[in-house]
Each structure stands twice: as structure tokens, then as C-alpha cells.
C-alpha positions in Angstrom: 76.2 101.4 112.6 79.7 102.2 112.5 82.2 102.1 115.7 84.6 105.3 116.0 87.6 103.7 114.3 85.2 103.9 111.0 83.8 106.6 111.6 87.1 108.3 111.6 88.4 106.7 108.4 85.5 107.5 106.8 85.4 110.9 107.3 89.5 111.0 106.5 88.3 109.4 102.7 85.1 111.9 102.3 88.1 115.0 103.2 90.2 112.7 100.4 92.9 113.1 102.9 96.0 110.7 103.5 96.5 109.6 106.8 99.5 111.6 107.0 97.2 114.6 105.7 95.4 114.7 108.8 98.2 114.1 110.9 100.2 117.3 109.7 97.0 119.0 110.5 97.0 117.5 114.1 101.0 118.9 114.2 101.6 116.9 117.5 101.0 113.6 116.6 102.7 111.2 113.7 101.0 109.4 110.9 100.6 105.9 112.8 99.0 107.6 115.4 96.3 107.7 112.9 96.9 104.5 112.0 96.6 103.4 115.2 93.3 104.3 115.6 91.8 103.2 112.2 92.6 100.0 112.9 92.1 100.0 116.5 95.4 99.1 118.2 95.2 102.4 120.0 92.7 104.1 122.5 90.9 107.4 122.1 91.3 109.9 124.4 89.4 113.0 125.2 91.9 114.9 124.5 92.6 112.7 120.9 89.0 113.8 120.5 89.7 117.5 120.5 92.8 116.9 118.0 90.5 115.0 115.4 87.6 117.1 115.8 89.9 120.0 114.6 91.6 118.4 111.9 88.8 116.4 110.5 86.5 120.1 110.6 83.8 118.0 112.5 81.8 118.5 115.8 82.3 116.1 118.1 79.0 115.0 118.4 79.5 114.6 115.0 81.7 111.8 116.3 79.4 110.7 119.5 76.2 110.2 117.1 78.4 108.1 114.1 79.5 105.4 116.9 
């Protein structure tokens, strides 16, 4: 089963997005943001929820069931 930090980087590489990608789409935060959380050295938030959920075009139970 995989935790939220791959779940997320998975779903980046299936978009074939960069890192950066996805943080342009997320407009307020920078790349290592991203990075951050791929390689867990930074929490989730409810709020980073909403931000992923829109630029990664997923539900977030999309999110809640992958974990």
C-alpha cells in the first residue's frame, strides 16, 4: 500500500508532470514545496490537500483511499 508522499509522486509521473509542473499549477507554492512532500521532510496540511487535489485533477478521496 502506498503512504501519501507516493501516492502523490505517483500521480505527478502518471500526469508526466515535473515537480515544478505541478507547482506552477498550485501558483502559491514553490517547487520544493513539492519536494518537500515527496520525500517527506514536510507535513500535509488540509489546506495542502485542497492545493494538490486541484492541481493533480484528483478527488481527495482519491488521495484518502491510495494511503
Amino acid at each position: 500500500m502506498l503512504d501519501l508522499k507516493e501516492a502523490i509522486r505517483k500521480r505527478r509521473q502518471e500526469l508526466c508532470l515535473s515537480q515544478a509542473d505541478v507547482a506552477a499549477r498550485m501558483k502559491v507554492k514553490p517547487q520544493s514545496f513539492i519536494s518537500k512532500i515527496e520525500r517527506g521532510e514536510r507535513k500535509i496540511t488540509l489546506d495542502d490537500i485542497a492545493l494538490i487535489e486541484k492541481a493533480y485533477r484528483i478527488k481527495i478521496d482519491f488521495v484518502i483511499t491510495e494511503v
